[in-house]
N, C-alpha and C positions, 0 to 999 in steps of 0.2 A: 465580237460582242462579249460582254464582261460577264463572270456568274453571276455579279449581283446587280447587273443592268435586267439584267433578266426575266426575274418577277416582277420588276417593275412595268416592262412592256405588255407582259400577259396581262397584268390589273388594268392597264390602258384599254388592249383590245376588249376585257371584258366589259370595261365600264360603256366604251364606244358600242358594245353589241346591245346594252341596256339600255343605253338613250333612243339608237336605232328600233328598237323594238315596241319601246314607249312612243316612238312617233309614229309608229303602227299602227300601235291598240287607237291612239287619237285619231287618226285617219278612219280608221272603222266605225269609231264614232261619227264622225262625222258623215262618212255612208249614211250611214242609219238615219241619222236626224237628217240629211239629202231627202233618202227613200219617203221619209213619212211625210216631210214637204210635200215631195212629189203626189203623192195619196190625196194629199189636200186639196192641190193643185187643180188635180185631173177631176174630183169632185166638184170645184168649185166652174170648172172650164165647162162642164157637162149640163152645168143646170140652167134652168132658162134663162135668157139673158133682163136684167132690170132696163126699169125708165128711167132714168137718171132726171126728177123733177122736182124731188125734195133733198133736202139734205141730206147728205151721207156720211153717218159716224161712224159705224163699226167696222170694227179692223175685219170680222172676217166676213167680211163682204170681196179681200184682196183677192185679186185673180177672175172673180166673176166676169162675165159677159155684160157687157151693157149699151142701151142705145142713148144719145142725147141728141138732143135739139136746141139748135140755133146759128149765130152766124159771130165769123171770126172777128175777133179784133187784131188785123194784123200791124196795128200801130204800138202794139206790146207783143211782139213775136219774141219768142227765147231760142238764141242759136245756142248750139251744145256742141263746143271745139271737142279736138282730135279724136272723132270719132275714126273705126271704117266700116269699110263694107266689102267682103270677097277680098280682102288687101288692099282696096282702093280707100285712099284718106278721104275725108269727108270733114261732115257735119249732120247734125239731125233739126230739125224747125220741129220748133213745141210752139203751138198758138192757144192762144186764151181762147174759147169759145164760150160766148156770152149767150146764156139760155134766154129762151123767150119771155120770160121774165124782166129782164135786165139786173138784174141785182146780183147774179152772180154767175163765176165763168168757172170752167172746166179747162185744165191745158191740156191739148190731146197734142200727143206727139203723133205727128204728122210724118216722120219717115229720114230719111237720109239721103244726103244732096250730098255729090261730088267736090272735093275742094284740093288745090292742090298743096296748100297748106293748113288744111283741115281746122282754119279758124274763118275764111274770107269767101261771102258767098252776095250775091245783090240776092236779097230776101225777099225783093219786091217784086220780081221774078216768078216770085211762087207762092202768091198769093189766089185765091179761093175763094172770091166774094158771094154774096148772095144767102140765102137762108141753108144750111147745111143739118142732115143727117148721119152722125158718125157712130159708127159699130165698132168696137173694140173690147181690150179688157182694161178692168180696174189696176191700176198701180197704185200704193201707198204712197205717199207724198212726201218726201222726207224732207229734215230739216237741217242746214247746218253745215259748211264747207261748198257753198257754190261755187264761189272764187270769182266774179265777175271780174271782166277786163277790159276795159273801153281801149278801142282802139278806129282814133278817128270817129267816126259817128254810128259805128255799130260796137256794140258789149255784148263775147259771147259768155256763156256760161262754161263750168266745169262739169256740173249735173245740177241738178232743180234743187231749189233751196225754198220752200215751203216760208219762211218766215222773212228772207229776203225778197219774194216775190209779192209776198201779200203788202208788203211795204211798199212796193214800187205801183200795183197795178190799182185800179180806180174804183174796186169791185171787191167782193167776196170772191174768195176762190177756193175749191171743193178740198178736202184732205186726201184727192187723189187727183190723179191723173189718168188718162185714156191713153191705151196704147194700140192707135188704131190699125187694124189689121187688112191686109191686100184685099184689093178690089178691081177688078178687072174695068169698073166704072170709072174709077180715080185717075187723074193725072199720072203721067209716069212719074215725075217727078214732084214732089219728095218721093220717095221709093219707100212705100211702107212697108216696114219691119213685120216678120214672121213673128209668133212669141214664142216667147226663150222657152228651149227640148225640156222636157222634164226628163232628163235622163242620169247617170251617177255622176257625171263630172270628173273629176280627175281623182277622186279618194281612192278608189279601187286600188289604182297603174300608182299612186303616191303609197296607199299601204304596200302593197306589194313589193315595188322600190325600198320601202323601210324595214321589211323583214329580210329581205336579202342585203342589205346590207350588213342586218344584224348577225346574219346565218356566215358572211364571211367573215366577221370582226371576231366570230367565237372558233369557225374552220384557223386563221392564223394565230390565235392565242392558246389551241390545242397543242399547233404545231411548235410552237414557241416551247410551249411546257414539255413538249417531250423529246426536246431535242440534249443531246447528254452533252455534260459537259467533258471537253480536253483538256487536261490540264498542259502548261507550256512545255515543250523538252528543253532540259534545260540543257 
């Protein structure tokens, strides 16, 4: 290696320990604003569960408990391709449930079905008729990238699309969704979904990862700097 290659590498490794570091401090952040989610979460999962009978606009109403009433329309069911479950490919079945009312529906994601290409399932299979009472929690409804894919006579979904859905179904539908939770009463299948740990997620094991890298990018830019130069024999 050359004298004057030299500081050059050490300014590389420093720079690489700066970025490394910086993607740390982010990671922490991002802990933090996890953690205080979580806080929310656990508050909102705790508190008594609503009736789901009027309209629902506030956002922090997200995560709550809640019970609704009524019965499926499973002639607007929403398959949700390449899902899995335990490593097994799948699908999830979202159905409209039309309150007693009739004016408007709630999609409660109903659970995860087996697929071995995780888009093809006979949906008609796992239909639910009759008057239904479903317990879960509230999900936000989001808008925007479903990706819908007709293939043959069933279109599954990417994930729920709020403005593409209201478009297609024949009803009002809630600015959320139900994400209905196990029941020893329920079908086995769809396989209803636990709800998502409120736990750190991966920032912790990612900052950690990004300060060590930092801590060796500056260990080899040490060594770099104090290593002497020989000059050639001539």
């Amino acid at each position: 290696m050359s004298y004057r290659s030299r500081p050059l590498l050490v300014a590389g490794f420093i720079v690489v320990a700066v970025v490394c570091a910086r993607l740390g401090v982010w990671q922490v952040s991002r802990l933090r604003e996890r953690r205080a989610a979580n806080v929310l979460a656990m508050k909102a999962r705790a508190a008594p569960p609503i009736e789901l009978t009027t309209e629902v606009g506030d956002s922090g109403l997200a995560g709550r408990r809640v019970r609704a009433r009524g019965h499926y329309d499973h002639a607007h069911d929403v398959v949700l391709r390449g899902r899995a479950y335990q490593g097994v490919p799948g699908v999830e079945i979202v159905s409209p449930l039309v309150l007693s009312n009739d004016t408007a529906a709630v999609l409660v994601d109903r659970g995860f079905v087996p697929a071995p290409d995780a888009a093809t399932i006979a949906s008609d299979s796992f239909r639910e008729p009759g008057p239904k009472t479903v317990q879960g929690l509230l999900i936000p409804l989001p808008s925007g990238r479903g990706a819908p894919i007709a293939r043959g006579e069933q279109t599954t979904w990417a994930r729920l699309d709020r403005d593409a859905l209201a478009r297609r179904l024949p009803y009002r539908i809630y600015p959320y969704s139900i994400l209905q939770l196990p029941d020893s009463s329920l079908p086995q299948f769809p396989r209803r979904l636990e709800a998502p740990p409120l736990d750190d997620g991966p920032h912790l094991s990612y900052a950690i990862q990004w300060f060590s890298f930092s801590l060796i990018a500056l260990v080899f830019a040490g060594i770099m700097a104090r290593q002497r130069h020989h000059p050639a024999v001539q």
